[in-house]
DRENNUMI-405694 format. One line per 4 residues: for each residue x, y negated, z negated of C-alpha. Coordinates in pm, whole numbers, always signed. Layout:
BEGIN
X/Y/Z; ...
end
This chain:
BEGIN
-1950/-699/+327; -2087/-375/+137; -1767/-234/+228; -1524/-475/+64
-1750/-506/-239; -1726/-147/-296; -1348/-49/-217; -1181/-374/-273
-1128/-513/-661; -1223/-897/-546; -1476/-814/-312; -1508/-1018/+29
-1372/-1350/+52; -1346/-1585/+355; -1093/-1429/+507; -1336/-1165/+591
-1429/-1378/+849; -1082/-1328/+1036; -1053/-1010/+985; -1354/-800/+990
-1586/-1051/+1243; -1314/-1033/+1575; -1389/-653/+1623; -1742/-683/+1637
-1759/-944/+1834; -1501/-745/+2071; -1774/-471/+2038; -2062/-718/+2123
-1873/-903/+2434; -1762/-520/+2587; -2187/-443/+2577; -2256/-781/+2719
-2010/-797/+2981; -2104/-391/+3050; -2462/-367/+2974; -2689/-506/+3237
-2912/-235/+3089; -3072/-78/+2793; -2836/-339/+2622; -3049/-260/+2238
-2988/+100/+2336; -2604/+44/+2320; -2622/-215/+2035; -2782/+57/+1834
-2578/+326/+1926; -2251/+98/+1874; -2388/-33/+1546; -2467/+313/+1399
-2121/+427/+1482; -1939/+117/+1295; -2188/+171/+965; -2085/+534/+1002
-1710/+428/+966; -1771/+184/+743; -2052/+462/+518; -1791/+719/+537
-1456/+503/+437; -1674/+366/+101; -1788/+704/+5; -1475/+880/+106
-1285/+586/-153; -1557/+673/-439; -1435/+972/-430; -1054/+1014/-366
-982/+653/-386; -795/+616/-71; -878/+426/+237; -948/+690/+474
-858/+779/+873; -975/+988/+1131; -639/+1181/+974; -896/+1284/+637
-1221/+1288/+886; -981/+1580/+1072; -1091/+1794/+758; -1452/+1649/+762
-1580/+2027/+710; -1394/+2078/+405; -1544/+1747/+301; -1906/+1835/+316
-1831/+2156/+85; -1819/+1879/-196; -2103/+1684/-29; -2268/+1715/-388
-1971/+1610/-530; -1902/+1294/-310; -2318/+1188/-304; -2311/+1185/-696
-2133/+900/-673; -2345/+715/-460; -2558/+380/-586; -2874/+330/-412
-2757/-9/-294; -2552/+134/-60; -2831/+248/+156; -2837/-114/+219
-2569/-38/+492; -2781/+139/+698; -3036/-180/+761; -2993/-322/+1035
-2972/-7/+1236; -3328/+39/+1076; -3386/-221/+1230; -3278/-214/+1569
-3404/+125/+1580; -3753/-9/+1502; -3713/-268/+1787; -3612/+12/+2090
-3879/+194/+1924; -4106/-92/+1915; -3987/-191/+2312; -3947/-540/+2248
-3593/-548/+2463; -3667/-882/+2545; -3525/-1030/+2283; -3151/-831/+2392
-3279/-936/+2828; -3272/-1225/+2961; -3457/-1279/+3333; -3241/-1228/+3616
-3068/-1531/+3658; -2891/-1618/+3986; -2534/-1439/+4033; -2319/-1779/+4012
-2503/-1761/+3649; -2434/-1416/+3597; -2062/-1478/+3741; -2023/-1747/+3456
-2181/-1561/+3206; -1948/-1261/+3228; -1655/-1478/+3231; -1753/-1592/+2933
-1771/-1283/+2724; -1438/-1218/+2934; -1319/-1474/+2696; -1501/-1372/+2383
-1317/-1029/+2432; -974/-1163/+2538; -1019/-1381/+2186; -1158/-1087/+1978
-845/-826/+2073; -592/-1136/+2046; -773/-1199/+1667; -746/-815/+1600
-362/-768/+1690; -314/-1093/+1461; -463/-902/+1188; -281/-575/+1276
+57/-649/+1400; +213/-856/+1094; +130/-588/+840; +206/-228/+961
+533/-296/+791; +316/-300/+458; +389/+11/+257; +91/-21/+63
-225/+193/+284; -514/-7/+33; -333/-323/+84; -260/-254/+493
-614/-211/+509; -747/-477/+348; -475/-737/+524; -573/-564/+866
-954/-559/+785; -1109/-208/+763; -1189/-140/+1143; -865/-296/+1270
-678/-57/+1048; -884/+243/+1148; -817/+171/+1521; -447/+117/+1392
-418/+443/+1258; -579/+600/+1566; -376/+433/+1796; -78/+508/+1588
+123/+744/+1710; +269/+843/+1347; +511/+748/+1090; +781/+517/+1209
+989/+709/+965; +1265/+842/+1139; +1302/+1255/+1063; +1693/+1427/+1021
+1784/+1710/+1161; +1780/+2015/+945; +2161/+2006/+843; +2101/+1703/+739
+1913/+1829/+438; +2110/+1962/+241; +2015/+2119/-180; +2357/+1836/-280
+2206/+1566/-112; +1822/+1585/-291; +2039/+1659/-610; +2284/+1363/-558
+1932/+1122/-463; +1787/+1252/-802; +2066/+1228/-986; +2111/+1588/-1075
+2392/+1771/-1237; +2314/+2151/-1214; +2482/+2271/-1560; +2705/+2639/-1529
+2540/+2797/-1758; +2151/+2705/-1793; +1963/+2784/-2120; +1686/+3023/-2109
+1828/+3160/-1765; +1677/+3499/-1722; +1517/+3499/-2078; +1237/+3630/-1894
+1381/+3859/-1639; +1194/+4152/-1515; +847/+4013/-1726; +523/+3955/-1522
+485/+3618/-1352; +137/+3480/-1450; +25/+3120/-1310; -304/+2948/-1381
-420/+2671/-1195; -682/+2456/-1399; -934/+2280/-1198; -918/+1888/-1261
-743/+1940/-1593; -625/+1648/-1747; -364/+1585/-2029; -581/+1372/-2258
-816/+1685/-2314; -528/+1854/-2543; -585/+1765/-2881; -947/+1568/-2798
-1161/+1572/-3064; -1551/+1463/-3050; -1695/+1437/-3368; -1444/+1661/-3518
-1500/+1946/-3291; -1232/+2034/-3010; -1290/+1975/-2674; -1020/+2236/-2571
-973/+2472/-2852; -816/+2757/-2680; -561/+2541/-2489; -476/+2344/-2779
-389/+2659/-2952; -126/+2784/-2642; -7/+2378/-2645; +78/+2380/-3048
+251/+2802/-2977; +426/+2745/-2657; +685/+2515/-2471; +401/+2223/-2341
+497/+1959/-2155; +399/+1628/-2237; +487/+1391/-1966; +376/+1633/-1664
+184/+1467/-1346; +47/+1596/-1042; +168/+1579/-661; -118/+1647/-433
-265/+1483/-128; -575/+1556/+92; -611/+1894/-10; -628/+1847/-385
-653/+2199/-539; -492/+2398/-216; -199/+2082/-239; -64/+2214/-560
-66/+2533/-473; +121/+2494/-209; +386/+2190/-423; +405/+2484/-702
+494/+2754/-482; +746/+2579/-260; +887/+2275/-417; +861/+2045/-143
+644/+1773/-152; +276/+1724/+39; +301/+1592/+383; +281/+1163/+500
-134/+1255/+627; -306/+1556/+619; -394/+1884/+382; -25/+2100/+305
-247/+2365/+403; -298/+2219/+768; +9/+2115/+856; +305/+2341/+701
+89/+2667/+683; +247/+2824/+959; +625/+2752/+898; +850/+3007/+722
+820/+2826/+410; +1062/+2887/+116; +847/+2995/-168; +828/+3152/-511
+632/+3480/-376; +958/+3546/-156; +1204/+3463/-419; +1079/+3685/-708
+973/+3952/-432; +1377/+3976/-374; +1402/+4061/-762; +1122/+4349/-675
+818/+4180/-746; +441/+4240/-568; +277/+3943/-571; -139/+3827/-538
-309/+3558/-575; -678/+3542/-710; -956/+3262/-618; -1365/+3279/-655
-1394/+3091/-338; -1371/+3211/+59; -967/+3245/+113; -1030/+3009/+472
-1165/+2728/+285; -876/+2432/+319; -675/+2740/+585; -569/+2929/+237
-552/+3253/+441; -271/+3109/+689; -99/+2924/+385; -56/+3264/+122
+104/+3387/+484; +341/+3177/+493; +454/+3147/+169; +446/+3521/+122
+187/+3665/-98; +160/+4013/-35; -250/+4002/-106; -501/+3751/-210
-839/+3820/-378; -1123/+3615/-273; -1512/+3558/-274; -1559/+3933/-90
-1373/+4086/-404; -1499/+3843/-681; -1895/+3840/-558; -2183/+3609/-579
-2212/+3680/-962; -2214/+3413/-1199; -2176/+3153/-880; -2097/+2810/-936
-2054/+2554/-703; -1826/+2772/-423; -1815/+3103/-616; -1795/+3285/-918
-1736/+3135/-1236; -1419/+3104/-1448; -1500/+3378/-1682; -1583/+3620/-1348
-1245/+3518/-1221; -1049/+3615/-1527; -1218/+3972/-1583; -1252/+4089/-1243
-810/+3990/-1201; -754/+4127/-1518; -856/+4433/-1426; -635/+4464/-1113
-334/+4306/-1310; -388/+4611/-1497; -351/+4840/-1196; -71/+4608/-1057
+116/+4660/-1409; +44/+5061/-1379; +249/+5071/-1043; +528/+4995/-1271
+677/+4666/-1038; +678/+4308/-1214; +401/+4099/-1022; +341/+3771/-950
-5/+3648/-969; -147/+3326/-915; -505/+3279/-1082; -709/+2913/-931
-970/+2820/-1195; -1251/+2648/-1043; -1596/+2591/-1217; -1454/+2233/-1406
-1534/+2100/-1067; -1680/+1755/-963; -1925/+1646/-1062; -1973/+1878/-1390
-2325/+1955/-1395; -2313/+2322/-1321; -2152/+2399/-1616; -2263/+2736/-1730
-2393/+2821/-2097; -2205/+2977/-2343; -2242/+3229/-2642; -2374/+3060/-2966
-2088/+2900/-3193; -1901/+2788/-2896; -2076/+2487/-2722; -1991/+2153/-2772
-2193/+1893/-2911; -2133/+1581/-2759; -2175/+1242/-2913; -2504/+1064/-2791
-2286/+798/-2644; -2126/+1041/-2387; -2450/+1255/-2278; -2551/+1155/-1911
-2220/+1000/-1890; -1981/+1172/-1587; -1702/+1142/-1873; -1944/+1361/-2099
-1992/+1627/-1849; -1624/+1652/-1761; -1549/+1703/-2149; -1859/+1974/-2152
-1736/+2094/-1821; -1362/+2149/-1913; -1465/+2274/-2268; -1611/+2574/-2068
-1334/+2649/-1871; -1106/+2661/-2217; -1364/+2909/-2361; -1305/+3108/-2065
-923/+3093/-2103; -954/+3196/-2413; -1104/+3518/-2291; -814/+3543/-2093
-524/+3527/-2280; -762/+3739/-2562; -779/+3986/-2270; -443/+3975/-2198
-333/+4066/-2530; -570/+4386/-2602; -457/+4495/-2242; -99/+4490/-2366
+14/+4267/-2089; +83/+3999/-2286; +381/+4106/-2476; +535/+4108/-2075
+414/+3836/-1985; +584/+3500/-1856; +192/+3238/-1875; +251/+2925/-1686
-111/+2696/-1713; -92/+2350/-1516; -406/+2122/-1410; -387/+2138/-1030
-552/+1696/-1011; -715/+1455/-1163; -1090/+1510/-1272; -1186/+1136/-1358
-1061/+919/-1083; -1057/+556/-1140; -1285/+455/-863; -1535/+656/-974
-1598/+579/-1295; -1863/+301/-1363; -1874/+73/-1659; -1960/+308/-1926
-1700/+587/-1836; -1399/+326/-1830; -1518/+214/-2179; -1563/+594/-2347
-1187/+655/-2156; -1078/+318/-2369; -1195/+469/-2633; -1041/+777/-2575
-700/+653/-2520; -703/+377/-2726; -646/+168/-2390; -748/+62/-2053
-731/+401/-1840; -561/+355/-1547; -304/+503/-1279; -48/+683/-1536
-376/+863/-1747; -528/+932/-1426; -270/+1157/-1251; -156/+1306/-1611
-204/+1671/-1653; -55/+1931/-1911; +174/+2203/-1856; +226/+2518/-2060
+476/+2770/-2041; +436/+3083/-2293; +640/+3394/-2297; +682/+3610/-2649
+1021/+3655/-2749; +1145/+3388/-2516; +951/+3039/-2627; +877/+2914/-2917
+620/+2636/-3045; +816/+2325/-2878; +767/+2021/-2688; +916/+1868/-2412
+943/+1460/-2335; +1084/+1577/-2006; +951/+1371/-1740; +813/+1634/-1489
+533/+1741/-1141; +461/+2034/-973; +697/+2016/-719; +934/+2152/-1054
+762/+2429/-1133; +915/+2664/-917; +1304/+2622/-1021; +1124/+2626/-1373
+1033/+2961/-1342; +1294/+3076/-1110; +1522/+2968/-1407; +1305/+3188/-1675
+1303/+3428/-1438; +1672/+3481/-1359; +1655/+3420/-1015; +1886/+3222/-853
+1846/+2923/-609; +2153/+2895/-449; +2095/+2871/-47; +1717/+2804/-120
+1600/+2396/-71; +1450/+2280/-351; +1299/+1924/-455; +1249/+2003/-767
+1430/+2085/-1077; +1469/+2266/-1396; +1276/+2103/-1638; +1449/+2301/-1932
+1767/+2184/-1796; +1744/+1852/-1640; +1609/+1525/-1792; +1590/+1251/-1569
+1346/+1285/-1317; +1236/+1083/-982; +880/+1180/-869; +784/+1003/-549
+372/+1025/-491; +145/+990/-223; -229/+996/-96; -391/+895/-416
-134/+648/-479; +14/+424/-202; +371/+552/+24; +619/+439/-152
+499/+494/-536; +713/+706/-777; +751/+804/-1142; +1081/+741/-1302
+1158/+809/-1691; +965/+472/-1840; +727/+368/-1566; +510/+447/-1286
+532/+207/-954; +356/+129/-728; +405/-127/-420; +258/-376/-253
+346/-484/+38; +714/-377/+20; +882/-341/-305; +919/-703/-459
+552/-784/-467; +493/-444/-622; +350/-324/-992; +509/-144/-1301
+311/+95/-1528; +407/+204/-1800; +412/+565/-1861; +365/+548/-2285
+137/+307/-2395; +325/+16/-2553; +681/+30/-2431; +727/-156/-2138
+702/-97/-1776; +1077/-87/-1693; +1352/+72/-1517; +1167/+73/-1167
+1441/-71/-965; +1481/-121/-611; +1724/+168/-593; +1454/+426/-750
+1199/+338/-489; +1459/+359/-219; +1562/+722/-284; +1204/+828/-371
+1120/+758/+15; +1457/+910/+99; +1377/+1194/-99; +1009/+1194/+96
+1193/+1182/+453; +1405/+1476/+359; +1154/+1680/+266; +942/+1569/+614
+1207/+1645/+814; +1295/+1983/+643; +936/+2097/+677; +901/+1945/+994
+1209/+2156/+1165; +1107/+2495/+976; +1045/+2771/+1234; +671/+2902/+1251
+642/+3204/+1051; +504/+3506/+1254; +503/+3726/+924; +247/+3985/+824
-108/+3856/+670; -165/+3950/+290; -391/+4205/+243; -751/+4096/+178
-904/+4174/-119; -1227/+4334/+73; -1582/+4380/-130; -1392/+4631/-411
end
C-alpha cells in the first residue's frame, strides 16, 4: 500500500485488492505447495525480494517519475552514481516498507518456525493440502492475467501499471518480449516521408543558410537548465545574470523542450547530435551506440572540421566512450584530462570545465581547421547542495522562504553555473574566439521534476510562474544561438526540441542535408512543429503548436496542456498523435536496421 500512496495521485483504493493481493498469494501457495522445509526461510527471502521491487519502483518514480522495469534496473550501476541524488528524496516513512521483513527476520532468527510448521500430518492430509494451494495458485495466475491481459493495449506506462497492479506489470514487462510495434524496413524511411508526417515544406532558398560557414561550432549542454530561470528575479537580484544577458543579445528560443529518456544528460547528447529520437526502453547510449549513426561530428567534419567533445566526468559513465564512436568525434576530454580539482559530485566543477577546454579550443583554433566542440556542464546537478562558493559580489541571496527548500538550492545551484558561463563567454572573447564563433547553449532536462517536489516547492514554483507547475514548465528549457555578425537580439515563438538542433546548425553552418535522415527541422525556417516524447512522459505524448498531450489509455480518454498559460489546450487531434507514433516507429526502425559501426575510437584526452 506504501507503494500506491507514493507513485499513484489517489493512493490505494479497493481495487488494490484485485490487483496487487493475487500475486502474493501466487507467491505464498508456490512456497506452500514447495516448501516442506525452512518454509520462514523462503517467506523471508521471497518477501525481501517483492519489498525490493516494490523499494526500488517508489524511489526510482521520486526521482524520474516513471514506473520502472528490469529495462531501467539494466542500468542499475549508473543509478547508484546518483544514489545521493535519488536518497534525498526519501521520507523516513518509507522505511516502513521494510517491516515485516524485520520481522520475519527476527522470527528465523528467533527459531520460532513453528508458527510457518505444522506436525506431520498423515499423507491423505498432506495430499489434500497441496491440492489446495494447487488451487490457490491456479486462482492467483488466472487473477493476474485478468489484471494483465485487458490492458497491454494501454498506451499510457503509469496508467498500464496501475490497471495491471505494480508486480503484474513488472512480470509483464519481463515476460514481454518487446514492443508490439511493428518496425519498416530501411527504404521505408525515407527524409519525404518524416517531412510529409510533420508537415514540412523545405523552402529553396533558406535564410541564414551558411551565414556562419567556416566559423567554429561551439555547443554547451546545461545541466538541468530550465526555461523559467531566464529573466528570474529574487528580490530584485537575477538568478541567471549572464544567460539573461546572451538571451536579451542573441536569437533565444522561447518555446524549446527537451527529448530525453533513461539516460537524461547522455540522451540529449546523443538527440542533438543525430536528430533521431531516444529509443521505446533503454539509455540512447546503450542501445544505438554501436550503429553508424548519422551525426553532426560527421557532417561538419565533411566541410573540414576536427571535432571534441569535453565532460568533467569518466567518458564510460552511461557507455559515452562507445557513443562519441559512433557518432564520430574525433577526441573527447574527460575526468583523466580535467582532474580531481574543484570536484563536485562526479568531477570537476563548471568553472574547471570551461578553463581547462578553453585552453585546448585555443590550440584547436591555432591548427587553423574550424572545430566542433561539445562542452557538458555538470555541477547544477541533483540535488544542489554541492554548490561551490563564489567570489564576493556574485552570490545570491535567497529569500528566507526558499532557503532549505530543493527549489532554493536549484536557483543557488543554477545561479553558479551562470557565473561560470559568464567566465566563459568572457574568456571567449579576450581569447579572440568569439568573433568566430557560432555559441549554441541548451538545458540538456528538467532539474525540478514534478514528483519530487513536496508541498512547499510546488507552492514557491506557483509563485514563480504565476500558476500550478506542471508537465509543459517541467520539460521547458531555453535555447540560445549567438554568432556576431550573423544574429541579432531576436526571439523566436517557434515551437522547437533537441532532436532540431542539428539541421539548425547544419543550416547556419552551410551544410547541406540532402541524403542525410533527419527528424528534425530548421527552426529558422520551419514553424509548425510535431514533437512526440517519451520516458518521462507516457508513449504516445507529443507537443504540437498550442498544447502538450498526453494519453491515457488510448487517445480519447487522454489530457490537453496547454503550452502558454491562459490560451487553451487545443489543436491536439487524433491525427497529431497518430503521426507522432508514426514518426516514433520510423525513427525505431531506421536506428534499428543501421549497420554497427566498426570505426576508429576518439582519441582520449589522457592526464595532459
Amino acid at each position: 500500500m506504501l507503494t500506491w500512496f507514493v507513485i499513484f495521485a489517489d493512493g490505494p483504493s479497493w481495487a488494490i485488492l484485485i490487483t496487487e493481493l493475487p500475486f502474493a498469494w501466487l507467491i505464498f501457495g508456490l512456497i506452500e505447495m514447495f516448501a516442506s522445509k525452512r518454509k520462514l526461510l523462503y517467506y523471508v527471502i521471497a518477501d525481501a525480494a517483492l519489498t525490493g521491487i516494490l523499494f526500488s519502483v517508489f524511489m526510482y518514480h521520486k526521482y524520474y517519475g516513471v514506473i520502472a522495469t528490469w529495462h531501467a534496473l539494466q542500468q542499475v550501476n549508473q543509478v547508484t552514481a546518483v544514489s545521493n541524488s535519488v536518497f534525498s528524496l526519501m521520507d523516513p516513512y518509507y522505511t516502513l516498507i521494510f517491516l515485516d521483513i524485520v520481522i520475519l527476520t527476527w522470527m528465523l532468527i528467533r527459531g520460532r518456525k513453528e508458527l510457518f510448521r505444522t506436525e506431520r500430518a498423515p499423507s491423505s492430509v498432506r495430499s489434500r493440502r497441496r491440492m489446495a494451494f494447487a488451487g490457490v495458485v491456479v486462482a492467483s495466475v488466472a487473477l493476474c492475467l485478468f489484471n494483465i491481459l485487458p490492458n497491454r493495449a494501454s498506451m499510457n506506462e503509469h496508467t498500464k501499471a496501475e490497471d495491471m497492479g505494480i508486480l503484474n506489470y513488472e512480470a509483464y514487462a519481463l515476460l514481454d518480449n518487446g514492443s508490439e510495434e511493428e518496425l519498416l524496413k530501411p527504404e521505408e524511411v525515407t527524409q519525404a516521408r518524416i517531412d510529409e508526417l510533420k508537415g514540412l515544406q523545405q523552402p529553396a532558398q533558406p535564410a541564414y543558410f551558411g551565414a556562419a560557414k567556416g566559423k567554429n561550432v561551439i555547443v554547451v549542454q546545461l545541466e538541468s537548465f530550465q526555461n523559467f530561470l531566464i529573466g528570474l528575479k529574487l528580490d530584485g537580484q537575477e538568478a541567471t545574470p549572464n544567460l539573461n544577458k546572451l538571451a536579451q543579445e542573441s536569437f533565444y528560443f522561447e518555446r524549446f523542450y527537451q527529448m530525453v529518456g533513461q539516460g537524461n544528460t547522455s540522451d540529449a547528447e546523443f538527440v542533438v547530435n543525430t536528430s533521431f529520437y531516444i529509443p521505446e526502453s533503454g539509455a540512447a547510449t546503450m542501445d544505438y551506440a554501436y550503429k553508424d549513426v548519422p551525426s553532426l561530428p560527421k557532417l561538419l567534419k565533411a566541410q573540414g572540421y576536427d571535432s571534441a567533445t569535453f565532460h568533467t566526468n569518466v567518458v564510460d559513465f552511461w557507455n559515452r566512450r562507445e557513443l562519441y564512436k559512433a557518432v564520430g568525434f574525433d577526441r573527447f576530454y574527460d575526468k583523466p584530462f580535467f582532474g580531481n580539482e574543484e570536484s563536485v559530485y562526479f568531477g570537476a566543477d563548471d568553472e574547471v570545465l570551461y578553463a581547462k577546454t578553453l585552453d585546448k579550443l585555443k590550440e584547436m583554433d591555432a591548427s587553423g581547421k574550424p572545430f566542433y566542440a561539445q562542452l557538458i556542464a555538470m555541477t547544477a546537478h541533483h540535488p544542489f547542495t554541492l554548490t561551490p562558493e563564489l567570489p564576493a559580489g556574485q552570490e545570491l541571496v535567497l529569500p528566507e522562504r526558499y532557503e532549505d527548500t530543493l527549489v532554493g538550492d536549484y536557483i543557488r545551484s543554477q545561479h553558479y553555473a551562470d557565473y561560470a558561463f559568464g567566465q566563459l563567454v568572457e574568456g571567449l572573447k579576450q581569447s579572440g574566439l568569439w568573433e568566430d564563433t557560432l555559441l549554441v547553449v541548451y538545458g540538456d532536462h528538467q532539474g525540478l521534476p514534478i514528483f519530487s517536489l513536496d508541498r512547499k516547492d510546488k507552492e514557491l514554483m506557483a509563485e514563480i510562474y504565476g500558476h500550478e507547475y506542471g508537465y509543459p514548465e517541467m520539460i521547458h528549457i531555453p535555447l540560445m544561438i549567438a554568432s556576431p555578425g550573423v544574429t541579432e537580439p531576436r526571439r523566436f515563438d517557434t515551437l522547437g526540441g533537441q532532436v532540431d538542433l542539428l539541421p539548425t546548425i547544419a543550416n547556419l553552418a552551410g551544410a547541406s542535408l540532402d541524403g542525410q535522415i533527419h527528424f528534425g527541422q530548421d527552426l529558422l525556417n520551419e514553424q509548425a512543429n510535431l514533437i512526440p516524447q517519451r520516458y518521462y512522459l507516457p508513449s504516445g505524448s507529443f507537443l504540437n503548436s498550442g498544447s502538450l498531450y498526453i494519453p491515457g489509455v488510448g487517445y480519447e480518454d487522454g489530457t490537453r496542456y496547454a503550452l502558454k498559460s491562459g490560451q487553451p489546450a487545443d489543436g491536439a487531434s487524433q491525427d497529431d498523435y497518430d503521426r507522432a507514433l508514426e514518426l516514433l516507429r520510423l525513427s525505431d526502425s531506421y536506428m534499428t536496421a543501421l549497420p554497427e559501426h566498426g570505426g576508429a575510437e576518439p582519441a582520449a584526452s589522457g592526464g595532459e
